[in-house]
N, C-alpha and C positions, 0 to 999 in steps of 0.2 A: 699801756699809755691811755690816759682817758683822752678818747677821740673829741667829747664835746669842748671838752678846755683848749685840746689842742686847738679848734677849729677857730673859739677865744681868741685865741694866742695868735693865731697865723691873720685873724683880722686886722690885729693891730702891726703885726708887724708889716703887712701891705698896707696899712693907712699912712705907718713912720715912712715907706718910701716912693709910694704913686701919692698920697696926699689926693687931691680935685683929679686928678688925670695925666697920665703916660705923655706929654707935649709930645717926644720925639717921636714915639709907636704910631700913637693915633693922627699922626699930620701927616706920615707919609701912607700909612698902611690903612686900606677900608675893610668895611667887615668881610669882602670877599675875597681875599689875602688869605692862603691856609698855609701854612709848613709843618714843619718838623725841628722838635730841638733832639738831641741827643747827647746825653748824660754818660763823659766818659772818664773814666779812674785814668790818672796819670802818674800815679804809684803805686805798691803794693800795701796794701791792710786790709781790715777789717770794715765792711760795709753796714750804715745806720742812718734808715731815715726813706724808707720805702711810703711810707704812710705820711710824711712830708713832700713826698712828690704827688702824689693821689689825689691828696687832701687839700695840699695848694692849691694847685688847678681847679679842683671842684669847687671852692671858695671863689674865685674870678671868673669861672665861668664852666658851665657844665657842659659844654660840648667837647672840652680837651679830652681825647681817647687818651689813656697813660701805658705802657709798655712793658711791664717792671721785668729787667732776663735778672733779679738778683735780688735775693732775700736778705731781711736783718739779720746780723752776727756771719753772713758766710765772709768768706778768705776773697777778696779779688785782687786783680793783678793789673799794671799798667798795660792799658790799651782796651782794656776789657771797657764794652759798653754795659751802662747798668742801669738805662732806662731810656725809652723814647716818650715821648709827648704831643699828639698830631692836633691841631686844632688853628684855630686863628690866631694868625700872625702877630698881632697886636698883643692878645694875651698872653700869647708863650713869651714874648720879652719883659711885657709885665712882671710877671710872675718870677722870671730866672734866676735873677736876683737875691733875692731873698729865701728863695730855696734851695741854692746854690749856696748859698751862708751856711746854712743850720746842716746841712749835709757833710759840707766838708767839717763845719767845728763837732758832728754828732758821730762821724765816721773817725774822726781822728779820736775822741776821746774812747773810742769804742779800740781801734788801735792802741792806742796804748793801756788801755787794761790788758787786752788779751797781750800785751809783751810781759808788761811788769806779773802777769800768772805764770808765763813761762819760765823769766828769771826767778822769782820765786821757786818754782817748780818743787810743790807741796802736796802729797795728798790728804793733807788735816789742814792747812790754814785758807782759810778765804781771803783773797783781796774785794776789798769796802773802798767806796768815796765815803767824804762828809759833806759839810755844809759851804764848803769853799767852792760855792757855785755862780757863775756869773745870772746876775738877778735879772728874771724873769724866766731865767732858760732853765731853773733846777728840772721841772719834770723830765724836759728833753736829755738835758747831760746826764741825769741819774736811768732814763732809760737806755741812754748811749752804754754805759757802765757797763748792763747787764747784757748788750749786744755779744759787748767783750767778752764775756763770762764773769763779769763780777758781778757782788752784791752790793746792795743798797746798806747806807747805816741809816740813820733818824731822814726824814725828810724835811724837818723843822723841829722849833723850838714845843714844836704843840703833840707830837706823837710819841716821846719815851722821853725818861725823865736821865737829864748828863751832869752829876756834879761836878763839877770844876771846882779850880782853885782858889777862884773868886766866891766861890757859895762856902766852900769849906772855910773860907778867911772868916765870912761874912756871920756865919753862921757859929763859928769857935770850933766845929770840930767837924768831922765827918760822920760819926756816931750820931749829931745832933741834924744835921741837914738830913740825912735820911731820915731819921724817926719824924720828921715834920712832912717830909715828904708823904712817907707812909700811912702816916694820919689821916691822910687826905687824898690819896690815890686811889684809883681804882687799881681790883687789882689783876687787870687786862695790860696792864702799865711796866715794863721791866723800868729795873732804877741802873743806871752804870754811875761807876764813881771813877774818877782821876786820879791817881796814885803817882808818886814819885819816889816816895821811899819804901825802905822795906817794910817799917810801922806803920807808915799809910793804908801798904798792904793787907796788914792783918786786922786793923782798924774798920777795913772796908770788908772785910769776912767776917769778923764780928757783928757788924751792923746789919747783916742780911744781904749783901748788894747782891743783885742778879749779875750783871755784868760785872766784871775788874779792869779798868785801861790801865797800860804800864805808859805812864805818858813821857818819850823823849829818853826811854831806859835802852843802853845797851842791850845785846842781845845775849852777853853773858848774865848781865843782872835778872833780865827776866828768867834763862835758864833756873836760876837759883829759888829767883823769887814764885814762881808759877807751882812750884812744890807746896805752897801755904794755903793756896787757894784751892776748896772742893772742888771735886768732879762733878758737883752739877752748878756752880757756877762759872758761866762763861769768861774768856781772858781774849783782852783786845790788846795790838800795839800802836801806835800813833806818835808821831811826831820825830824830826829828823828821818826819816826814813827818805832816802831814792832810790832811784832806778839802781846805781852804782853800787849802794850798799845791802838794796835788797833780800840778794839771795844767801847774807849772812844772819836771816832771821828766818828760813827756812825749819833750823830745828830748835826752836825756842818752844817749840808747844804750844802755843798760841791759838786762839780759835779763830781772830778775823785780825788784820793788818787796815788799819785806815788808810786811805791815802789821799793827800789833797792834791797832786801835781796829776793826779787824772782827770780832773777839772778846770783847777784854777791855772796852769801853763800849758795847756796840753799844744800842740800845732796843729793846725787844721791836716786833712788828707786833702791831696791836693786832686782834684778834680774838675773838669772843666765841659763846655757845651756847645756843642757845635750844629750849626744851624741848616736847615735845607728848605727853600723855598721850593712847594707843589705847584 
C-alpha cells in the first residue's frame, strides 16, 4: 500500500468529517485531557488496516503512541483487542471515526476473501477482485483482498488491456480489437479478452490473447471449453459466480475466479472502541 497516497487519502477523509474543528471534543476537552481508546473485534475474521490506525493518528497529531497486539491478514476473534491509542483526548475522538470506517469495511472485505478461498478450496485457482470498487477506496479494498489471501486483477482502465463485449461489438470482431491493440501496446501489457461462447473461445486463441475470461459460463461449459485454450495462456472465470455456488468451480481448471461481491457488498466486521480517560 503506498503509504504517501494513503496519508492523501486519510487527509481528505478527516476534512469530509472534522471540516474547521471537532465542536463537541474541543469544547469540553483542553489540550491537557490524555486517555485511551481501545480497538476491540466483536466478531470473528480476518483483521486489515493496522497502518490505518498508525497513520490516522500521525495525520491529526503526532503525539498519539499507537498499540498495534495484531497484524494485517492474521485470524482474530470476538473480544480480542487489536489496538490501543494513548494521547489527547480531543484527538483520539477526532480521529475514531473515520478510522473505525475503513477498518471494519477493510477487515470485513479481507474476511470474506479468505471464506470465499476456503469454499473454493483450490490448489490451482486463485480468488481475484475487480473493479467493482467503492470510489476512492480501490487501493484500500484491493489491499484488503490480499489481507485475505487473494489477488489483485487490473487496478484500472490504465494498467492491462480487458476486451469486452462492447470493444468486440465496436470493433466487428475480436481478431480485430486485439490486432489494434497490439499495434500499439507495449509489450509489458497482457491483453485479456471476454468470451461467451465456444467460437469466442477459439477466436480469442487465435488472436494471441494472453488472458481468456469465460464470462458468466457454467462450470460444465468452461470444463469443456479450457481444453482449447494453450498452456501458456492464462483462463479466468467471472461473472454469476457466489459464495453459494462457488465451490462448484473448484475443478474447472481455471487460473483466477473474479469476484465482485468482495467489494462491492461485502459487510463491514464489526468492531467497536471503547474509551479510558487518564
Amino acid at each position: 500500500m503506498n503509504k504517501l497516497k494513503l496519508r492523501l487519502q486519510l487527509e481528505q477523509f478527516f476534512l469530509e468529517d472534522i471540516g474547521d474543528r471537532d465542536l463537541t471534543s474541543e469544547l469540553i476537552f483542553g489540550e491537557g485531557n490524555t486517555g485511551k481508546v481501545v480497538f476491540i473485534a466483536k466478531e470473528n475474521g480476518i483483521f486489515c488496516g493496522e497502518e490505518i490506525i498508525r497513520s490516522g493518528y500521525a495525520v491529526l497529531d503526532s503525539r498519539v503512541d499507537i498499540d498495534l497486539r495484531v497484524g494485517d491478514g492474521e485470524r482474530i476473534e470476538n473480544g480480542q483487542i487489536l489496538a490501543e491509542a494513548h494521547g489527547p483526548v480531543a484527538i483520539l475522538l477526532k480521529g475514531e471515526r473515520v478510522i473505525l470506517n475503513l477498518l471494519q469495511r477493510m477487515s470485513g472485505i479481507a474476511t470474506k476473501t479468505n471464506e470465499a478461498i476456503r469454499v473454493l478450496n483450490s490448489s490451482h485457482t486463485k480468488i481475484c477482485d475487480t473493479r467493482k470498487t467503492t470510489p476512492g477506496l480501490r487501493m484500500l479494498e484491493k489491499y484488503a483482498v490480499r489481507c485475505g489471501g487473494g489477488f489483485n486483477h487490473r487496478y484500472g482502465l490504465y494498467d492491462a488491456v480487458m476486451i469486452k463485449d462492447n470493444h468486440i461489438s465496436f470493433a466487428g470482431s475480436i481478431g480485430r480489437a486485439v490486432e489494434a491493440v497490439r499495434s500499439r501496446i507495449g509489450h509489458m501489457v497482457k491483453i485479456e479478452v471476454e468470451t461467451e461462447t465456444k467460437e469466442q473461445v477459439i477466436e480469442a486463441v487465435e488472436a494471441g490473447s494472453d488472458v481468456i475470461m469465460f464470462d458468466n459460463r457454467k462450470p460444465e461449459e468452461i470444463k469443456e471449453w479450457i481444453s482449447l485454450v494453450p498452456e501458456r495462456t492464462l483462463t479466468e472465470a467471472s461473472g454469476g459466480i457466489t459464495l453459494e455456488n462457488l465451490a462448484s468451480f473448484s475443478n474447472t481448471g481455471v487460473d483466477f475466479i473474479s469476484i465482485g461481491f468482495l467489494t462491492h457488498s461485502v459487510k463491514a466486521l464489526d468492531i467497536s472502541v471503547k474509551v479510558t480517560v487518564e
